[in-house]
C-alpha positions as CSV (number, residue, x, y, z in Angstrom):
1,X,-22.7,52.7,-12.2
2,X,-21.1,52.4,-9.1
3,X,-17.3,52.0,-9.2
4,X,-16.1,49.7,-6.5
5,X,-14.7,45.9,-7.0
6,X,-17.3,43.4,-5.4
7,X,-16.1,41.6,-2.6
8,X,-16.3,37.9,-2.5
9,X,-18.6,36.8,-0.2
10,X,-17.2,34.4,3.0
11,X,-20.1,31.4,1.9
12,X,-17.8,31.4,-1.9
13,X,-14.6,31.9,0.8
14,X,-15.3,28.6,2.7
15,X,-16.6,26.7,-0.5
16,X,-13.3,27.3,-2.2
17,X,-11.5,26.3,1.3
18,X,-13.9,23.2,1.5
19,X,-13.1,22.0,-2.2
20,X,-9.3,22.5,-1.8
21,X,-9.2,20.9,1.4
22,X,-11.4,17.6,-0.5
23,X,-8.7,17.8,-3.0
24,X,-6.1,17.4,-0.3
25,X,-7.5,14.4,1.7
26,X,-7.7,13.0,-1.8
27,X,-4.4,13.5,-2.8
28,X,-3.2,11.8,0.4
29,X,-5.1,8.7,-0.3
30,X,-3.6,8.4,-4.1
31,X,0.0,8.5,-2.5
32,X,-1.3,6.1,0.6
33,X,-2.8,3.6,-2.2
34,X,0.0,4.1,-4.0
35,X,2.6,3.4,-1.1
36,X,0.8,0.6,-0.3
37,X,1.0,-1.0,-3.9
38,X,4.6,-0.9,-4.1
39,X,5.1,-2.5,-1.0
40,X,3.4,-5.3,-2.0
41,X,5.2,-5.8,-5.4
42,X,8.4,-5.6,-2.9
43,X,6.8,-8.0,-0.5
44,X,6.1,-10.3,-3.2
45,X,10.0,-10.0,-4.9
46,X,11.3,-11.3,-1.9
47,X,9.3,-14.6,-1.4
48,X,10.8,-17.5,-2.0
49,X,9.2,-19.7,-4.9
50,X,8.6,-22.5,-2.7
51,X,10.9,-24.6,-4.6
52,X,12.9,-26.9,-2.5
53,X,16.3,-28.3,-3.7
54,X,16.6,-32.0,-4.6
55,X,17.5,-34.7,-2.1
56,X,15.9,-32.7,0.7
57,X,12.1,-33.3,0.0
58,X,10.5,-33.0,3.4
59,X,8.0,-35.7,3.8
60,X,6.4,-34.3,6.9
61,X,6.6,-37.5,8.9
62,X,9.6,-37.3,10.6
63,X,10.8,-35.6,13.1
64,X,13.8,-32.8,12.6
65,X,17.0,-34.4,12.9
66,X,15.2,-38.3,13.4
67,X,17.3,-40.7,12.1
68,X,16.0,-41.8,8.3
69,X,16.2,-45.7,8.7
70,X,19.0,-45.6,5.8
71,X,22.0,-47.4,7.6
């Protein structure tokens, strides 16, 4: 038998280099998807409901401080 430790050749070299880069570029997308996610659930804490308090019900047809015809 020969005695000498086989070298690993540079085609398995750049295969491994390929696959952990893949598993990089993936990782960076999780977090991005992830980043992304939890700025919309923020986003969506800080909108208002929409509900508008009573007694100022805007009807639309008036104009911003127009008089209301109540005298």
């Amino acid at each position: 038998m020969a005695g000498g430790k086989r070298k690993t050749t540079m085609a398995k070299l750049n295969r491994e280099r390929r696959l952990r880069e893949r598993r990089v570029e993936k990782q960076v997308k999780k977090n991005l998807r992830k980043r992304a996610a939890a700025e919309r659930v923020n986003e969506q804490a800080e909108v208002p409901t929409g509900e508008v308090p009573t007694g100022e019900v805007p009807t639309g047809d008036q104009e911003p401080g127009a008089a209301t015809g109540t005298d």
